[in-house]
C-alpha positions, 0 to 999 in steps of 0.5 A: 900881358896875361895875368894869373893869380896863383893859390896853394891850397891843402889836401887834408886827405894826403896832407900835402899841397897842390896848386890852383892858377886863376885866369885874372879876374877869374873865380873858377881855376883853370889848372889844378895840380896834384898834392905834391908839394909838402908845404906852401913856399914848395909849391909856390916856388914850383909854380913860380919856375914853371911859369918862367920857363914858358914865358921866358920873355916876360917878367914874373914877379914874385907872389905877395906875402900871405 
């Protein structure tokens, strides 16, 4: 089963969120989202969804505290 680190990260020229998935392992993100998201637990929640629906036959757990 693949395993992806997901971060959220702060665009200071518009203020808003976008998120970065990291292949495991990895130190260089492999997508890099646009900063749509007004806080963190947005795009943490977001990403969390669209990982569910393209793997719906596998578990996704939930990130770990920050």
């Amino acid at each position: 089963m693949a395993q992806f680190r997901v971060e959220t990260v702060l665009d200071p020229k518009t203020n808003r969120y976008f998120v970065e998935v990291y292949k495991e392992g990895e130190s260089t993100p492999f997508v890099v989202g646009n900063p749509i998201y007004l806080s963190h637990e947005h795009a943490m929640a977001d990403a969390v969804e669209i990982f569910k629906k393209g793997f719906p036959d596998q578990p996704i757990t939930a990130w770990r505290g920050q």
